[in-house]
C-alpha positions in Angstrom: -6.4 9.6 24.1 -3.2 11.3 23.3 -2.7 14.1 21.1 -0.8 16.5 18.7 -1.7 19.7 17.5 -0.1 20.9 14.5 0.2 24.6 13.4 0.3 25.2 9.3 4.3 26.3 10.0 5.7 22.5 10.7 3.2 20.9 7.9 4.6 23.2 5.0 8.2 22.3 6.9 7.8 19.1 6.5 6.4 19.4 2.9 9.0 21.3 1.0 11.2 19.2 2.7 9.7 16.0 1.2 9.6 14.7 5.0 5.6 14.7 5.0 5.2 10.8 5.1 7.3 10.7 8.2 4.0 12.1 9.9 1.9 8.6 9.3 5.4 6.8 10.9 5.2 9.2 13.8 1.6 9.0 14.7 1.9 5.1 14.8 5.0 5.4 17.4 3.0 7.9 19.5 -0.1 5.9 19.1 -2.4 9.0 19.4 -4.0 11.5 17.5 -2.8 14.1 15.4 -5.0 17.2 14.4 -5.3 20.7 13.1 -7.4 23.4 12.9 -9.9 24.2 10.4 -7.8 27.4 9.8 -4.8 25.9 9.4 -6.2 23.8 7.0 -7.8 26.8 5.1 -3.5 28.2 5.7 -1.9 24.9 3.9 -4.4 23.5 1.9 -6.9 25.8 0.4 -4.9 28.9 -0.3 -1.7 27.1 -1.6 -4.3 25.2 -4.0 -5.1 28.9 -5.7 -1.2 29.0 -6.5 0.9 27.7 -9.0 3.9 28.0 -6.8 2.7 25.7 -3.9 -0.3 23.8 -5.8 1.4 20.3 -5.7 2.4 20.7 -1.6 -0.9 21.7 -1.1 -2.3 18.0 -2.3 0.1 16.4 -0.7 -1.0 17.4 2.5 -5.3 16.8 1.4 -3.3 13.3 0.6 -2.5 12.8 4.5 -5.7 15.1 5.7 -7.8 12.2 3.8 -6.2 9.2 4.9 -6.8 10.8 8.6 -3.1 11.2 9.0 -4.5 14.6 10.4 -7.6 15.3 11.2 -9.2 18.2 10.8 -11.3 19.9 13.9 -14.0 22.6 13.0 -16.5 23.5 15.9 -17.9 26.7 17.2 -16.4 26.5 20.7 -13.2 26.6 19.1 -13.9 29.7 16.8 -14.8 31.4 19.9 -11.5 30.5 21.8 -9.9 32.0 19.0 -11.5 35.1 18.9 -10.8 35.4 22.4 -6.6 34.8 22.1 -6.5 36.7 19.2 -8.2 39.8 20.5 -6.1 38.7 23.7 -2.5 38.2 22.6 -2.6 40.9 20.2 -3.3 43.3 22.3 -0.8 42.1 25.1 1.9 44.3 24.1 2.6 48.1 23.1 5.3 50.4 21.1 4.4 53.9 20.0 0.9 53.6 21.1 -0.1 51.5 19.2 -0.6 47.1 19.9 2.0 44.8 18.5 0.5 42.3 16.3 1.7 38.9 17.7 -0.5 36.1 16.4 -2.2 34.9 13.4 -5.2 33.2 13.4 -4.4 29.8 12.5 -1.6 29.7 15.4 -4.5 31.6 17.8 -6.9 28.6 16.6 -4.2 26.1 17.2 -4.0 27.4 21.0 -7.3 26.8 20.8 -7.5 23.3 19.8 -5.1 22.3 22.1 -7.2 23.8 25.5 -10.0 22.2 23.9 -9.0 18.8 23.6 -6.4 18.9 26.0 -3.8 18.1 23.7 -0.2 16.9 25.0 1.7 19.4 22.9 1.3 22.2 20.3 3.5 21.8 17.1 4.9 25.1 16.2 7.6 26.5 14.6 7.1 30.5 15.3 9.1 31.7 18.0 6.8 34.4 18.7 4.3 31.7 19.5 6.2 29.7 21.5 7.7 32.7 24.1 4.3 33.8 24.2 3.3 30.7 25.8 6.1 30.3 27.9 8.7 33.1 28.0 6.9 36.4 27.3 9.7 38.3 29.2 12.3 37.2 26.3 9.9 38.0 23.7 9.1 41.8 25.0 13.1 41.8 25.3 14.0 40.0 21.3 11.2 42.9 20.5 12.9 45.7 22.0 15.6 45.2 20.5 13.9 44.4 16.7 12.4 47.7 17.3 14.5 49.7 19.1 12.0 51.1 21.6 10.8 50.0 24.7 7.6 47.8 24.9 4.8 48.3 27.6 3.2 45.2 28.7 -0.4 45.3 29.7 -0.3 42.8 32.8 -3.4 42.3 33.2 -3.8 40.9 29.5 -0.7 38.5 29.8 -1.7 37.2 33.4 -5.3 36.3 31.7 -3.5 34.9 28.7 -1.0 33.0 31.0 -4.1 31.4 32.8 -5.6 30.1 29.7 -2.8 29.0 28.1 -1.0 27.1 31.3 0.1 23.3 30.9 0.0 23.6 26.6 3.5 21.9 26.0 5.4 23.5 22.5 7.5 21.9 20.2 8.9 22.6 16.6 9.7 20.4 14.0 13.5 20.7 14.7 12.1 18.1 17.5 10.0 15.8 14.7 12.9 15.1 13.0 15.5 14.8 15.5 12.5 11.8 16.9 12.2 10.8 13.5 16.2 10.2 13.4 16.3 8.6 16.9 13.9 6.3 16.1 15.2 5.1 12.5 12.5 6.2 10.3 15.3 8.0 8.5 17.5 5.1 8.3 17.4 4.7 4.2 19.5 7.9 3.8 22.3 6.6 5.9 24.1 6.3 2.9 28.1 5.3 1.9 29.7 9.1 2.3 32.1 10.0 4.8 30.2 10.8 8.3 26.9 9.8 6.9 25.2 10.0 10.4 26.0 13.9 10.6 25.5 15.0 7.6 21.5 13.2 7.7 20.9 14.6 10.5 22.2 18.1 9.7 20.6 18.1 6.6 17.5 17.6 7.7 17.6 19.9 11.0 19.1 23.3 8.8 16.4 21.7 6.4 13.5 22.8 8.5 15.4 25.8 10.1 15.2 27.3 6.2 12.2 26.7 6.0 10.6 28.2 9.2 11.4 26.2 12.0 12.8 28.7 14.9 16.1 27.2 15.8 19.6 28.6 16.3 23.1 26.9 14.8 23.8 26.5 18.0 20.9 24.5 19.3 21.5 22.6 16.2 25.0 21.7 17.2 24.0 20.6 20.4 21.5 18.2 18.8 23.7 16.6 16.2 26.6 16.4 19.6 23.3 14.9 21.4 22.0 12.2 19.4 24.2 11.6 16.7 
């Protein structure tokens, strides 16, 4: 069957933009499962609920979690993937002699989850994440240049890391919405103002960008060109 994994990033996206129901409308178009880790879960759910801040975004998403919008996946096999990439990935790079911390655990457990049930794509909105997987030269260069120093790459760490990680698929939730758009779920807010079409879908694609989502204006200029 067909599947999504999410990372905590696009769900709290999607939350404080008040876009979390469009998850239940995009899971019936894709007619598959989506799921997360038990981490993640532990990342949007349990810790928000000990805040005051993020208490009420943090039920919202138990809402969807319990009516098996997502679907929460918790198995030892997993938990030791994870331990693996994390000790893996974080170890992959080096400034000052010392390793560059790359990812967290509930994007190493998302990796995870996706080798194990051979997901179609991994939701993220980290870029870090994302070149690791795919670009890890452009990553050691965006680092270089955030830290001014040169980075050392331990090739036999990212070769092994490639190999596990090879076929995952990433998207962000810059490309939920821009679906969501294209296929009318967010027809109700074409409303009567002048260029109603632009500013909906420019709303909602800087709306995730603020709120995590690794995208530059200019990739969201080609979008709105794209698809308006």
């Amino acid at each position: 069957m067909k599947s999504l994994v999410f990372d905590a990033g696009p769900i709290i996206s999607l939350a404080t933009n008040n876009l979390l129901w469009l998850l239940e409308e995009l899971k019936k178009k894709f007619d598959g499962e989506f799921y997360i880790s038990k981490t993640a879960k532990e990342e949007v759910v349990e810790h928000p609920l000990a805040t005051k801040k993020f208490k009420f975004e943090a039920l919202q998403i138990l809402k969807i979690i319990d009516d098996k919008v997502l679907n929460v996946v918790d198995n030892r096999d997993i938990d030791k993937k994870t331990n693996i990439l994390f000790n893996l990935a974080n170890s992959i790079f080096t400034a000052y002699n010392r390793n560059i911390h790359l990812l967290h655990r509930a994007e190493t457990a998302g990796i995870a989850l996706c080798i194990d049930s051979n997901a179609d794509a991994f939701v993220v909105d980290e870029r870090t994440s994302r070149l690791l997987i795919e670009d890890y030269q452009t990553l050691k260069n965006l680092l270089e240049k955030k830290l001014h120093t040169s980075i050392n790459v331990n090739k036999k760490k990212i070769t092994e890391f490639q190999k596990i990680v090879k076929g995952i698929k990433v998207i962000r939730s810059v490309e939920l919405v821009t679906a969501a758009y294209e296929l009318g779920l967010l027809k109700d807010y074409i409303l009567n103002i002048k260029d109603p079409k632009t500013t909906l879908l420019e709303g909602v694609l800087w709306g995730v960008k603020l709120n995590g989502c690794a995208v530059s204006r200019n990739e969201i200029d080609e979008i709105i060109t794209l698809v308006k």
